[in-house]
TORVO-292132 format. One line per 8 residues: number of its first residue (from 1); for each residue x, y, z of C-alpha. Coordinates in steps of 0.5 Angstrom, whole numbers, always signed. Layout:
NUM> X/Y/Z ~ ...
***
This chain:
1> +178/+369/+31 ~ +180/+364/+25 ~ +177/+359/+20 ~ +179/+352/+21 ~ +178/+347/+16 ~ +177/+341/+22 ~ +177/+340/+29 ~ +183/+342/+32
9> +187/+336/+36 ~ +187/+341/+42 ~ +185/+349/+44 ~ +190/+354/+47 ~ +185/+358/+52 ~ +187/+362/+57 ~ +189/+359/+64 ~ +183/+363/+68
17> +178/+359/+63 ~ +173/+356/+68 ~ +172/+349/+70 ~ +166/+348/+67 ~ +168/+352/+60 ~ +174/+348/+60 ~ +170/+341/+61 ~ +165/+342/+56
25> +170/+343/+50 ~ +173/+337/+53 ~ +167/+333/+51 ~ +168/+334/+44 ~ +174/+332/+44 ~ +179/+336/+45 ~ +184/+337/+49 ~ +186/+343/+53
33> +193/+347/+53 ~ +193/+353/+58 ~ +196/+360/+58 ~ +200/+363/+63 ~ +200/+369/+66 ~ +205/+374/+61 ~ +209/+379/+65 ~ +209/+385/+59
41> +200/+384/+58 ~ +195/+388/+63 ~ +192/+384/+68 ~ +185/+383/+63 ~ +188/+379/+59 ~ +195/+377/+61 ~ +192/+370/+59 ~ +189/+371/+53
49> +191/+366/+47 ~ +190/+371/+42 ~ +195/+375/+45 ~ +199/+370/+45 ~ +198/+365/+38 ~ +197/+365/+32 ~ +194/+359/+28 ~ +195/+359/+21
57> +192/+354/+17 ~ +195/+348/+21 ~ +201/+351/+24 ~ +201/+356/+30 ~ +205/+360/+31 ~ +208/+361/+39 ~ +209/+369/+43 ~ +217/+366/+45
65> +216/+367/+53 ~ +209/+363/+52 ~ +213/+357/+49 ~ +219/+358/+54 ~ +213/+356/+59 ~ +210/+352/+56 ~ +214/+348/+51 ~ +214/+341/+54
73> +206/+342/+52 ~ +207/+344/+46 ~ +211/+339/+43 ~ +206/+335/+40 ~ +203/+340/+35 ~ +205/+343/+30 ~ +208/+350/+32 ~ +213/+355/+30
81> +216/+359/+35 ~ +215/+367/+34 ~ +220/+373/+33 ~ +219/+377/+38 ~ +216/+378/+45 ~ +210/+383/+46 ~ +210/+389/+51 ~ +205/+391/+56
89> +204/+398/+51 ~ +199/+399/+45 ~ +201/+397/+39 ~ +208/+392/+42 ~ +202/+387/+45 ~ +198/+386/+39 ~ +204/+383/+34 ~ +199/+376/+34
97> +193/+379/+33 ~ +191/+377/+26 ~ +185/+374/+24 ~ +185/+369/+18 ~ +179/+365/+14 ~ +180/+361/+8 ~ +186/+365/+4 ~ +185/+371/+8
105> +188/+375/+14 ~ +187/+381/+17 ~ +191/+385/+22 ~ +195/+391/+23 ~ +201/+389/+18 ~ +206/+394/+21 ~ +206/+391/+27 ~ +205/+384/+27
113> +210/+378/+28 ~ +215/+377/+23 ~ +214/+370/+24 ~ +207/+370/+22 ~ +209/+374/+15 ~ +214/+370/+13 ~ +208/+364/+14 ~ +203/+366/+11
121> +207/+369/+5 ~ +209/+362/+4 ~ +202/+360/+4 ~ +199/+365/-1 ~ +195/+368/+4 ~ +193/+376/+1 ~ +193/+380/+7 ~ +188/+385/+9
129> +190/+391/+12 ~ +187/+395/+17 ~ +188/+400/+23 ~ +184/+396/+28 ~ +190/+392/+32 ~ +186/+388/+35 ~ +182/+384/+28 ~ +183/+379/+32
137> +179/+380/+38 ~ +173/+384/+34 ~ +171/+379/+29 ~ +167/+373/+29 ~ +169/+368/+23 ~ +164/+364/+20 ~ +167/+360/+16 ~ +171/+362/+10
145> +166/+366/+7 ~ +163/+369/+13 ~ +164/+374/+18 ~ +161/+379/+25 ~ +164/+385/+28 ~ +164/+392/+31 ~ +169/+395/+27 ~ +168/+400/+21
153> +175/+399/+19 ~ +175/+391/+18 ~ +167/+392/+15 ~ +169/+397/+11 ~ +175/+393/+9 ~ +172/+386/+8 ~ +166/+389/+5 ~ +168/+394/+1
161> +174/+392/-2 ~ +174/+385/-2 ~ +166/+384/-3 ~ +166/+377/+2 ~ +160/+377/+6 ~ +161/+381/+13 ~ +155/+383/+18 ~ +156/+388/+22
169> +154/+389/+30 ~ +154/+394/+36 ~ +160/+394/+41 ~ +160/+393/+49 ~ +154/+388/+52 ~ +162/+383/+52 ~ +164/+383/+60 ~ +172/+384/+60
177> +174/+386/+67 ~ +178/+391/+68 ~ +175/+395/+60 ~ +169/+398/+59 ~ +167/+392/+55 ~ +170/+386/+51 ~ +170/+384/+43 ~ +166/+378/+40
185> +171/+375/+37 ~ +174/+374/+44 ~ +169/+372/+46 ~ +168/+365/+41 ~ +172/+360/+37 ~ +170/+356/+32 ~ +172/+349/+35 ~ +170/+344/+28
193> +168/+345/+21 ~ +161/+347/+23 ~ +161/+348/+31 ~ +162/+355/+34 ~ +164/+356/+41 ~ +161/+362/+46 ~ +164/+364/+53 ~ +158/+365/+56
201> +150/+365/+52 ~ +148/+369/+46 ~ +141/+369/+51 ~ +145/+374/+54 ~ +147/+378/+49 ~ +144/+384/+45 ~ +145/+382/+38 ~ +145/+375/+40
209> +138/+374/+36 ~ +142/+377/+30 ~ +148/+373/+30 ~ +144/+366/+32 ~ +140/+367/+25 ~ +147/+368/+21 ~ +149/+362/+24 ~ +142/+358/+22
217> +142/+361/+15 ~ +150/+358/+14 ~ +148/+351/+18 ~ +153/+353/+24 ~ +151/+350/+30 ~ +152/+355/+36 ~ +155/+352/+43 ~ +155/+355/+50
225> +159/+355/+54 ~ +156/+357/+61 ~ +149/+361/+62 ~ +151/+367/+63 ~ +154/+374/+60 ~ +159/+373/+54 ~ +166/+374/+57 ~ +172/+376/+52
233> +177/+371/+54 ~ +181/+372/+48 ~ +179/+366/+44 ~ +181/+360/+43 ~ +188/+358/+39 ~ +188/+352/+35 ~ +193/+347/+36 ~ +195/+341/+30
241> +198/+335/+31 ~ +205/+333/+28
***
């Protein structure tokens, strides 16, 4: 998941998103581009976005065989194009997995795109490592400030290192076909300033009551998506115009 600073003009979701999911984020107004199906992902998430971009402050940066696919939608809005393509086996698919908020990212550095590294040392962005290589996928971020996960190395890192505020929650209870469980950060995205997106219900969700009193102690308004179990549709990725 990431920070944004406004509502973002439209969001890449996966090309599986439900139909009613993908209306009531056009009621917003926001626009909706769709994945496709990549040949080197496992059938679960061979249409996650998060797999796929990596939005840093108002630019994305774009997997190349998603853009190949998809250029003609993707001329609008601010986007650069990354180096490498990812493969089906772990740690090669999670080079676009990084999670940012304010000043800060967090992923797996070894691995990620040399794209997304030349931007953000151009943006002044202080890295936050972890061996977690989907950060992405397992946190939940508030706002510049605030985060949720499940995963001791990023609560460590965040809260030890960094000292920022970050709340930790328990793991499964996310529907992902095909896994055991998915991850909250999958499972959500900020759609404006103030706003968070859930795929699914945090009625149905275990630490759902926990999270929801983070979101009113900051003010956040909680959108869902459809009434139902939270699902891991790997976020959904900012998308700016030019």
């Amino acid at each position: 998941m990431y920070s944004i600073e406004k509502k973002p003009d439209a969001l890449l979701v996966d090309y599986r998103l439900p139909v009613e999911m993908k209306n009531k984020i056009e009621s917003f107004g926001i626009e909706i581009v769709e994945t496709v199906a990549h040949p080197n992902l496992y059938e679960a998430v061979k249409g996650h976005p998060d797999l796929m971009g990596c939005p840093l402050k108002n630019i994305t940066i774009i997997e190349p065989y998603l853009y190949n696919k998809k250029y003609k939608d993707f001329e609008r809005f601010s986007i650069r194009i990354g180096n490498e393509l990812i493969e089906k086996e772990y740690p090669n698919h999670i080079k676009y997995n990084v999670a940012t908020f304010g000043n800060y990212a967090i992923g797996y550095f070894k691995y990620v795109d040399k794209e997304i590294a030349t931007v953000l040392e151009s943006l002044n962005i202080s890295l936050i490592n972890t061996n977690q290589g989907y950060s992405k996928c397992s946190t939940l971020i508030l706002d510049s400030n605030n985060l949720v996960t499940s995963d001791i190395s990023i609560f460590k890192a965040v809260n030890e290192v960094y000292g920022m505020n970050i709340a930790r929650i328990n793991s499964g209870d996310i529907i992902l076909e095909g896994f055991e469980y998915g991850f909250i950060g999958g499972a959500s995205s900020l759609i404006d300033n103030k706003k968070i997106a859930f795929m699914g219900s945090l009625e149905y969700y275990n630490d759902g009551k926990a999270i929801m009193n983070v979101l009113d102690s900051l003010k956040i308004d909680a959108v869902f998506l459809a009434n139902s179990k939270l699902q891991d549709y790997g976020s959904m990725v900012p998308l700016y115009l030019k």
